[in-house]
C-alpha positions as CSV (number, residue, x, y, z in Angstrom):
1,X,198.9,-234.3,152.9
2,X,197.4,-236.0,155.6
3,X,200.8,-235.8,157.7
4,X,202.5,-234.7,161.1
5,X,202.2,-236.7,163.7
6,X,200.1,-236.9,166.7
7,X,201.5,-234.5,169.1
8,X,201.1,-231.6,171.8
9,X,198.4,-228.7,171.2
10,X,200.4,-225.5,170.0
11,X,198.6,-223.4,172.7
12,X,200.8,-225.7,175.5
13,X,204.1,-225.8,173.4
14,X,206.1,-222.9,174.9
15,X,209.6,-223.7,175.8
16,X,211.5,-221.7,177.8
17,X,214.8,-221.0,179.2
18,X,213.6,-219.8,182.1
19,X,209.9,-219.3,183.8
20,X,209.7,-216.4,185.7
21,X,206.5,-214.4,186.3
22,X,204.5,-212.7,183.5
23,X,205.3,-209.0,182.5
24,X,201.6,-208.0,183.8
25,X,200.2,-205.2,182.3
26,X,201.2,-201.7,183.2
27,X,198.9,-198.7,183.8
28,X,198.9,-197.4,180.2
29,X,199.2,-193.8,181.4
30,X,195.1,-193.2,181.5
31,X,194.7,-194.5,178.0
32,X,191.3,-196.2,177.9
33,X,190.5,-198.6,174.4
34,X,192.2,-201.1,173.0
35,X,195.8,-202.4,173.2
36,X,198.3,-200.8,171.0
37,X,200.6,-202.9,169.1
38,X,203.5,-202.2,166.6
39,X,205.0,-204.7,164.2
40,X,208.3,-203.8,162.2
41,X,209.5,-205.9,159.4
42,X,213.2,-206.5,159.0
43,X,213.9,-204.3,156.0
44,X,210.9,-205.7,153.7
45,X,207.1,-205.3,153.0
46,X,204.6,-207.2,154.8
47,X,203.0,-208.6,151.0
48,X,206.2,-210.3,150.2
49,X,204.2,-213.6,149.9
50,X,206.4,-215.2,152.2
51,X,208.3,-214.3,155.5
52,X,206.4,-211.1,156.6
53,X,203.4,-211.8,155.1
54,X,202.8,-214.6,157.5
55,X,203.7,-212.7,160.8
56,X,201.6,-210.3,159.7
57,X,198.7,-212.6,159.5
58,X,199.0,-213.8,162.8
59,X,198.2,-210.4,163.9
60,X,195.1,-209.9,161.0
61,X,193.5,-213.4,162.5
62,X,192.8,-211.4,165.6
63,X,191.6,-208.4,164.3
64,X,189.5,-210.1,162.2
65,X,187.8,-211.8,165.4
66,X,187.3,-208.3,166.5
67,X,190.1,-208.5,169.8
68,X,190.7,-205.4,171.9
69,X,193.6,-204.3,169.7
70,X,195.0,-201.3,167.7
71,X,197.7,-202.4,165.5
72,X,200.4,-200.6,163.0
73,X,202.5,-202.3,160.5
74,X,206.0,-200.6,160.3
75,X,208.4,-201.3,157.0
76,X,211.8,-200.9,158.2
77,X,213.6,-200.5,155.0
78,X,217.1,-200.0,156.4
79,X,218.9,-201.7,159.9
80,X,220.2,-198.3,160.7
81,X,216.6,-197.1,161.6
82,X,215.5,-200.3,163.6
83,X,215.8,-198.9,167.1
84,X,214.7,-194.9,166.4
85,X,211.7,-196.8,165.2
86,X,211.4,-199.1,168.1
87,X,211.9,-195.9,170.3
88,X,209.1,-193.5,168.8
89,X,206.3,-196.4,169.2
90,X,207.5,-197.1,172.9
91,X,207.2,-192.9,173.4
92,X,204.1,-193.3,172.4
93,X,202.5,-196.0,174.5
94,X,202.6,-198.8,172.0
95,X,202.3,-201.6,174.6
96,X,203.8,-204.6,172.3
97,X,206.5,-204.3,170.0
98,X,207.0,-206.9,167.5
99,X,210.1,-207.2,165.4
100,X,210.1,-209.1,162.2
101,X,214.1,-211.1,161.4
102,X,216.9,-211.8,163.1
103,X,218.1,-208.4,162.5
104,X,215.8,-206.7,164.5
105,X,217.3,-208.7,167.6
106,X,220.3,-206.1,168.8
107,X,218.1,-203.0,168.3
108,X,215.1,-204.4,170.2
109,X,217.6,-205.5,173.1
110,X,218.8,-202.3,173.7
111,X,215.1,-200.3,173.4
112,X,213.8,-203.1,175.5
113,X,216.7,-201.9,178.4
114,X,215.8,-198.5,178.2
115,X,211.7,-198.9,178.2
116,X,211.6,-201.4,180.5
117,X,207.7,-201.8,181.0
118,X,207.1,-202.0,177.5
119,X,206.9,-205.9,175.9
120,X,209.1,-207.0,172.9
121,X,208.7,-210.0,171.0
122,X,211.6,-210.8,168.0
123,X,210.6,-213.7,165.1
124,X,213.7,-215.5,164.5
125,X,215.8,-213.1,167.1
126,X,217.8,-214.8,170.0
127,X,220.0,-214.2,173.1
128,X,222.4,-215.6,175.3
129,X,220.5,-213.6,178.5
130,X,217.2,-212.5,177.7
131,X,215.8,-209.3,178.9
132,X,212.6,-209.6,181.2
133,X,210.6,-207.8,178.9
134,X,211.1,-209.5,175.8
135,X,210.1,-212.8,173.9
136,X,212.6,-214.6,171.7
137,X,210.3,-216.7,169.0
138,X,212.2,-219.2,167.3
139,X,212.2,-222.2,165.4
140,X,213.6,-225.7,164.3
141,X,212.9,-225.2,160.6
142,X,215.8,-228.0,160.0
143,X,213.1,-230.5,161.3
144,X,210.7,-229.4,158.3
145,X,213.4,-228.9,155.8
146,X,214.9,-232.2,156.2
147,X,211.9,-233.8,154.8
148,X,211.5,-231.7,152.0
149,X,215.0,-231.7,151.0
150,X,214.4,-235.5,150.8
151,X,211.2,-235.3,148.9
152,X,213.1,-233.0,146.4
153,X,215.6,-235.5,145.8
154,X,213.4,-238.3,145.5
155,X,211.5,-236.1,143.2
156,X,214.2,-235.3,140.7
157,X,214.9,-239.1,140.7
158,X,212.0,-240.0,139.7
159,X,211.6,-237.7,137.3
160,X,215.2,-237.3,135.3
161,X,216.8,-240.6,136.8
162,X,219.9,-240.3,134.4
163,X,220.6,-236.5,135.8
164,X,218.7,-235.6,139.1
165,X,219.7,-232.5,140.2
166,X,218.4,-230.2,143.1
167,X,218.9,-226.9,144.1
168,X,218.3,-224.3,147.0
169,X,218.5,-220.2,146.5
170,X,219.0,-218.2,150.0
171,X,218.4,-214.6,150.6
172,X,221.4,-214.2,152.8
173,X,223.7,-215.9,154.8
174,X,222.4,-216.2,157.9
175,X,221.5,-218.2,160.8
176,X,217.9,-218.6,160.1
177,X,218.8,-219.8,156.1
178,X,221.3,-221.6,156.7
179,X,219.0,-223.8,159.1
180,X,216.6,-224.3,156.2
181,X,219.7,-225.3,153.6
182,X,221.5,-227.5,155.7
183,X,218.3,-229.5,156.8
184,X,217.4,-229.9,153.1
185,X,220.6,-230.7,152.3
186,X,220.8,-233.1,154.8
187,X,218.0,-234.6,153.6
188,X,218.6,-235.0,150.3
189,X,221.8,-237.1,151.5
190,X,220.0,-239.0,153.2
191,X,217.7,-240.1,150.4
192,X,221.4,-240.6,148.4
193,X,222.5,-242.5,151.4
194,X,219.5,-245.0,151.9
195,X,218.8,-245.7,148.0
196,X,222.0,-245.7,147.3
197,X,221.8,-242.5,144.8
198,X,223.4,-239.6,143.6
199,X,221.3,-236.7,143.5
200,X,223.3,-233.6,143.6
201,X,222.8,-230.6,145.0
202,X,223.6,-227.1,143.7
203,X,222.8,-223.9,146.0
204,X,224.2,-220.1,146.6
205,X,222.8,-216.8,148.2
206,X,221.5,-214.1,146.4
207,X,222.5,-211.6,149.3
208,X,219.4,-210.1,150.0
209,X,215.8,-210.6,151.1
210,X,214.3,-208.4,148.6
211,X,215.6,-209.3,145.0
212,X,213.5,-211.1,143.1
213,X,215.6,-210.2,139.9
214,X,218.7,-211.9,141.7
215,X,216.5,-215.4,143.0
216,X,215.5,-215.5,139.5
217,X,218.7,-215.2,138.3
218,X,220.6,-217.0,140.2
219,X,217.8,-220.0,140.1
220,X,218.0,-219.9,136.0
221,X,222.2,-220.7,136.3
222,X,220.9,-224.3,138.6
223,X,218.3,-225.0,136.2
224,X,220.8,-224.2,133.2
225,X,222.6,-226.9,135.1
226,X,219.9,-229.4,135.2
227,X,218.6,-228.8,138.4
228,X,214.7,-230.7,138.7
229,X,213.4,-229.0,141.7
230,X,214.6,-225.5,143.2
231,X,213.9,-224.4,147.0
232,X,213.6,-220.9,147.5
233,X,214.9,-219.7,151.0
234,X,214.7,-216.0,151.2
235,X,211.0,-214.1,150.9
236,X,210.8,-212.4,147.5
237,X,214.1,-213.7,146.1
238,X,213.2,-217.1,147.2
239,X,209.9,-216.0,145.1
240,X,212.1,-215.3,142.0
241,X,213.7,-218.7,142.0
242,X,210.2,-220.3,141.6
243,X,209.2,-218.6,139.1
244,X,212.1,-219.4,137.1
245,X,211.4,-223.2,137.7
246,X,208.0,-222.4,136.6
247,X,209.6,-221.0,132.9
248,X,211.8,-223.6,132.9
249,X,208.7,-226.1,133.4
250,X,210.3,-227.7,136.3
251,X,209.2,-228.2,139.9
252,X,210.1,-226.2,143.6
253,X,209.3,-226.3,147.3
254,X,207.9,-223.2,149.1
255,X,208.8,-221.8,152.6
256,X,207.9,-219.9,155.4
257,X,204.1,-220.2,153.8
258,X,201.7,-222.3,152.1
259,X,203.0,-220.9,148.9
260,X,200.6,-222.5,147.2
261,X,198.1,-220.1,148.2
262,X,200.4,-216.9,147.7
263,X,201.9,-217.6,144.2
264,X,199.1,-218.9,142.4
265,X,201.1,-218.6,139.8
266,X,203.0,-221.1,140.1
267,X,200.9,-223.2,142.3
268,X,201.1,-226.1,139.7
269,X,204.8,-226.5,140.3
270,X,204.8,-226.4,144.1
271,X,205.5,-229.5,145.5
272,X,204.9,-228.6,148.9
273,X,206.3,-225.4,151.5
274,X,208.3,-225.9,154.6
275,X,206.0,-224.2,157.0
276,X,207.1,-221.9,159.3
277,X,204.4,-221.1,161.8
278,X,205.1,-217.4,162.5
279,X,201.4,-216.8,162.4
280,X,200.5,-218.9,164.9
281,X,203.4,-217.5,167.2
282,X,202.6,-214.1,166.4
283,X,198.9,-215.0,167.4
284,X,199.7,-216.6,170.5
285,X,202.1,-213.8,172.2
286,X,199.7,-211.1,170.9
287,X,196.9,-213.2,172.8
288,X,199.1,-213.5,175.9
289,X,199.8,-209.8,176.1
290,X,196.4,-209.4,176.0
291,X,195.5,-211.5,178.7
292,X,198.4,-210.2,181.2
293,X,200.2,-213.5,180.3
294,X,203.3,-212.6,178.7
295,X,206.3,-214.3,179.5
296,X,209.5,-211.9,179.2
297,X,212.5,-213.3,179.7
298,X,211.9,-216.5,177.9
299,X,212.0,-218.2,174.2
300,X,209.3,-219.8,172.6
301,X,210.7,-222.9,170.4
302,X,208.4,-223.8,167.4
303,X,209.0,-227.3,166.5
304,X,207.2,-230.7,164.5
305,X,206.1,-231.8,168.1
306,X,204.3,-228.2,168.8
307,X,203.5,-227.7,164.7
308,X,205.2,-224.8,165.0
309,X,207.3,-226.4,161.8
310,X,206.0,-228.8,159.2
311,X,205.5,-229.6,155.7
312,X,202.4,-228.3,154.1
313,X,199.9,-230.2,151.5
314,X,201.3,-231.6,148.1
315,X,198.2,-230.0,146.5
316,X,198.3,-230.5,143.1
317,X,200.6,-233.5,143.2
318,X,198.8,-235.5,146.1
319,X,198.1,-238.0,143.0
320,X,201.5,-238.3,141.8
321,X,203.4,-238.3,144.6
322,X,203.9,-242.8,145.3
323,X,202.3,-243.7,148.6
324,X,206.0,-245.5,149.0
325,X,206.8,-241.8,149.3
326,X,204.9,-240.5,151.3
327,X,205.0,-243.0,154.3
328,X,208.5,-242.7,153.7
329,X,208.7,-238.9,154.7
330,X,206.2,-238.9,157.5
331,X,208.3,-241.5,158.8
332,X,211.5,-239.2,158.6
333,X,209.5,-236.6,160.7
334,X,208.7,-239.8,163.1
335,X,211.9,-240.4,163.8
336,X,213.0,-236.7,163.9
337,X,210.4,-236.4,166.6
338,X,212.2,-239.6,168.6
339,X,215.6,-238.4,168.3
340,X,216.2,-241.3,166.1
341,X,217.6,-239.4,163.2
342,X,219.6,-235.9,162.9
343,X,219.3,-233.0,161.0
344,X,222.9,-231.9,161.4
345,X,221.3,-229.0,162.3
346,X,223.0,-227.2,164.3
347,X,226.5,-227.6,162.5
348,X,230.0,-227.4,163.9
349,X,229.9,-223.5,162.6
350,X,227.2,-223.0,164.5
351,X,228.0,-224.4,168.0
């Protein structure tokens, strides 16, 4: 989709709470070689097609240009070992510590106080006082799920006009789904709201990250309830869900991901992904720790104006989709970008 709007470079989109001085290197104890850098995943595996799977990527981009780094990749199956983890890679020197969910946030915190001249970054993790040593990465998905929630809706009209139905299938019930489900909710009442329709919307949580049985599942009861298009918002049991819309030959929008490009198998269903630029965050506080640069103490926003959020490519349906359509939605994510239109996001729960 030729979409987004014109709008500032990534590299000069960091928002921050506060701008105190970088966390300059420290004397790395007479190592010599390249900078070591630890990320942990928030209690799944780093091919999950999906959430870790992109953070991880941002990290492969640079070693694949060949930058002055050493890296391991930590699967943190269980919350309970989050911060003896975080611990044994700050004994031994790791100089950046990346944690992968917002569960990683409270153990990070407290390692950070106690290794102060280490770095921390946390995907999706936030505070109400940040630490100097740490980054907070997080992001407006609402702005990219609004659009595809409306998109979905418009979808299932055009396509079963007499029944459209659309559903969403969440990992957990959390912050950081609940901004992607109430966006896309959102938008789909909108759509109702300006055609004057009555798409409904079905949608639950599976209760975990990691159950692709339980997406799938779960997905098949919407779909035995007519729902057209599914969303799947929760790494592999978001993945579950689409592939139950691909048995049940009906349609579904990624997330986190191009998932067009990670489940090729059901690339001929995917309408489009709600991107969620981890990668290119991951990338760019890797690259600032690298270049004495880091900014501790602050959060980094990814957004539609920074394209730290967006919608990816139709792909496959770049033919079908009306023009009407489309010029509809990149005009939502106009007017999202001018303030013109909310998201709901956050909600009354959440203030």
């Amino acid at each position: 989709m030729k979409h987004l709007l014109a709008a500032a470079l990534f590299a000069a989109a960091l928002s921050a709470t506060a701008a105190p001085a970088p966390a300059h290197a420290r004397p790395d104890r007479g190592r010599a070689g390249p900078m070591r850098v630890a990320m942990f995943s928030d209690g799944g595996t780093f091919g999950d097609n999906s959430f870790n799977q992109t953070c991880r990527e941002g990290i492969e981009e640079l070693l694949y240009a060949n930058a002055p780094i050493f890296v391991q990749f930590c699967e943190t199956l269980a919350p309970a070992n989050f911060e003896r983890k975080l611990a044994a890679f700050a004994e031994r020197d790791y100089r950046l510590l990346i944690g992968i969910g917002y569960r990683m946030a409270s153990a990070i915190e407290a390692v950070a106080a106690e290794y102060p001249r280490t770095l921390f970054a946390c995907v999706d993790g936030d505070y109400d006082e940040i630490l100097h040593n740490i980054w907070a990465l997080t992001f407006q998905v609402d702005e990219c799920a609004f659009p595809a929630g409306y998109l979905a809706a418009a979808w299932a009209d055009l396509q079963d006009p007499k029944n459209p139905v659309i559903a969403w299938v969440g990992g957990v019930d959390s912050d950081s789904v609940n901004q992607f489900v109430l966006g896309f909710r959102n938008g789909a009442a909108h759509y109702n709201a300006v055609k004057r329709k009555q798409v409904q919307v079905l949608g639950d949580y599976v209760g975990a990250f990691d159950d692709f049985g339980g997406g799938k599942k779960l997905a098949e009861e919407f779909l035995d309830d007519g729902a057209d298009v599914v969303f799947g918002v929760g790494s592999i049991s978001g993945n579950g869900a689409i592939a139950a819309a691909k048995e049940y030959g009906k349609w579904a929008i990624g997330v986190d991901t191009d998932q067009y490009n990670t489940l090729v198998d059901q690339q001929d269903i995917l309408l489009t992904s709600c991107l969620k630029r981890m990668d290119r965050a991951v990338n760019q506080i890797v690259t600032a720790a690298l270049e004495n640069q880091f900014w501790g103490g602050t959060r980094y926003i990814g957004n539609l104006a920074n394209h730290g959020v967006g919608l990816a490519p139709f792909h496959d349906f770049e033919d079908q989709i009306p023009e009407r359509l489309k010029k509809e939605i990149v005009d939502l994510q106009r007017r999202i970008l001018e303030g013109a239109i909310s998201t709901g996001w956050p909600s009354k729960s959440q203030k």
